[in-house]
C-alpha positions as CSV (number, residue, x, y, z in Angstrom):
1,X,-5.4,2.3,7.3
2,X,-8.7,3.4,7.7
3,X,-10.5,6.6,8.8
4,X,-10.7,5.8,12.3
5,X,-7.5,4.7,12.8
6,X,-5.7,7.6,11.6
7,X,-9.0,9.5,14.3
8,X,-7.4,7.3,17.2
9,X,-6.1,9.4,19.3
10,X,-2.9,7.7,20.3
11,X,-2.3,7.4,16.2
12,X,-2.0,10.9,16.1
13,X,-0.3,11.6,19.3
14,X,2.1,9.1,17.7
15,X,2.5,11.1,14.5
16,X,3.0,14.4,16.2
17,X,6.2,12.2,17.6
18,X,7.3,11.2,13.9
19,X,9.4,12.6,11.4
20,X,10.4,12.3,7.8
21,X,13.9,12.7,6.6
22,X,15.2,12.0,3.1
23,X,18.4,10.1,2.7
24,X,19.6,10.4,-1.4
25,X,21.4,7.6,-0.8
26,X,18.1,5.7,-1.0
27,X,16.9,8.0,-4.1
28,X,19.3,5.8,-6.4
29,X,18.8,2.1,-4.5
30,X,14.6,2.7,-5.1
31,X,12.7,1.1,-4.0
32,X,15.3,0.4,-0.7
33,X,13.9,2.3,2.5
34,X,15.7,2.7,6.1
35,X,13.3,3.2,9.0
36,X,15.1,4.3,12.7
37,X,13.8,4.6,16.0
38,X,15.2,6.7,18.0
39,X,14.3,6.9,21.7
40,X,14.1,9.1,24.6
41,X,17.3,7.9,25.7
42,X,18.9,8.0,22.7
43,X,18.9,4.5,22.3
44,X,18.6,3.8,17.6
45,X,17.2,0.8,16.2
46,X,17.2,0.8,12.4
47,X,16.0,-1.7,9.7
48,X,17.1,-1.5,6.3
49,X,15.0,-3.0,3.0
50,X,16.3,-3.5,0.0
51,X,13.5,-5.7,-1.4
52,X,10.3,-4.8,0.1
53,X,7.5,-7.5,-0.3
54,X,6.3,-7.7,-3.8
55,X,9.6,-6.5,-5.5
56,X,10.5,-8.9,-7.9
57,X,13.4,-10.3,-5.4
58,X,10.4,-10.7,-3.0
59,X,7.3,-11.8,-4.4
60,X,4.4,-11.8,-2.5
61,X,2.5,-15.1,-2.8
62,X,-0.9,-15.8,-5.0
63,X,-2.6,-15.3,-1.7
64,X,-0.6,-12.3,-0.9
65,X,-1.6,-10.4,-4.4
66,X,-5.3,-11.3,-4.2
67,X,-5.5,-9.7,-0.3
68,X,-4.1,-7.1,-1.7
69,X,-6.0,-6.8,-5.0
70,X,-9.1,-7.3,-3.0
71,X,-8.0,-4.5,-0.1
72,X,-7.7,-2.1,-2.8
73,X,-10.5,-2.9,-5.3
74,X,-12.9,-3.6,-2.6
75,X,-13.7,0.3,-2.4
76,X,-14.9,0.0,-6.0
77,X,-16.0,-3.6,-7.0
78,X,-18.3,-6.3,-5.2
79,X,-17.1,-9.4,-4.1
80,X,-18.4,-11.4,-6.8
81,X,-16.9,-8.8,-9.3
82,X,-13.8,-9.1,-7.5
83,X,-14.0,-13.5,-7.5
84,X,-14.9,-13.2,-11.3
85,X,-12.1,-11.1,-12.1
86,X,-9.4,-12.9,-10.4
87,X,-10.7,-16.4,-11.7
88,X,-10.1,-14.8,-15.3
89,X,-6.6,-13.9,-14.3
90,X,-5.2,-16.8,-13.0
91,X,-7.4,-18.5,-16.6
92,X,-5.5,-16.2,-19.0
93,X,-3.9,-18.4,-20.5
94,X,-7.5,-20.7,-21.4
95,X,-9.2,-17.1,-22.8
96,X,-10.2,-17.6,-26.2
97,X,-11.1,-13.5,-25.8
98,X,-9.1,-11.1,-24.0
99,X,-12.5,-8.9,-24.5
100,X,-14.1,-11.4,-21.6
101,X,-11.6,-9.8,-19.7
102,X,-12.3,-6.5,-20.4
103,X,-15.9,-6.7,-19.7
104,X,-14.8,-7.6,-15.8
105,X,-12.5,-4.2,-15.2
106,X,-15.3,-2.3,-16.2
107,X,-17.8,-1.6,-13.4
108,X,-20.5,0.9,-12.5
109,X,-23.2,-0.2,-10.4
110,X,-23.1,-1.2,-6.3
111,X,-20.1,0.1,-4.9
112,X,-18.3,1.0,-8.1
113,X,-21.0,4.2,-8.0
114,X,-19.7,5.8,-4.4
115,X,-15.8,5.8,-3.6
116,X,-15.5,5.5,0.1
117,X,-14.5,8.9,1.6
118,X,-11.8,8.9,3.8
119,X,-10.6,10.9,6.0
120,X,-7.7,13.7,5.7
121,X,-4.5,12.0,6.6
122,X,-2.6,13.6,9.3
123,X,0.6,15.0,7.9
124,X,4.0,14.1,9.4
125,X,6.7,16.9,9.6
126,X,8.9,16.6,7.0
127,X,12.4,17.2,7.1
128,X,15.2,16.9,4.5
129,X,19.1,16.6,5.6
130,X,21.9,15.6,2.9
131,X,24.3,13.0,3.9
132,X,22.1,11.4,7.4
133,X,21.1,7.7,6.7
């Protein structure tokens, strides 16, 4: 998800096609999610989660969790901050000084000074009905 993408225009044609509808079902079976295509011809396909990746009945892989930690943190830390923080993680256990630690998650300097601007998401339509799943 980045700024051009969400700029493409088929993206947004593709959103003006989209819509959000809540199911309360789903509000008690969190973090569960339904997604359904519906086409032209009426033809639905539909997909239901119950354990998205990462949920504890689906855990991502070590691999998995650093992508993702170094997706998000990448906006705010440099790669070797990133390397040096992970390395400490996965070394926990070895810390004589959780302080060490500390020291890592607090940045300031490179990137850590300017957070990436990013560009207004297009919204979706939004739609509530009771009782549709």
């Amino acid at each position: 998800f980045t700024p051009e993408k969400y700029n493409d225009p088929r993206v947004t044609e593709l959103i003006g096609k989209v819509t959000l509808t809540g199911d309360p079902t789903l509000d008690k079976a969190r973090p569960a999610g339904i997604s359904e295509i519906v086409t032209k011809d009426g033809k639905r396909f539909r997909l239901r989660v119950d354990h998205p990746r990462g949920h504890a009945r689906n855990p991502m892989t070590d691999q998995e969790v650093i992508a993702k930690f170094k997706d998000m943190a990448s906006v705010r830390m440099t790669e070797t901050q990133m390397n040096r923080l992970i390395e400490s993680v996965f070394a926990l256990d070895k810390l004589d000084d959780i302080g060490k630690l500390m020291k890592l998650m607090v940045f300031g300097k490179g990137k850590a000074s300017r957070p990436r601007q990013l560009s207004p998401r297009p919204s979706l339509p939004r739609r509530r009905e009771s009782g549709r799943t």
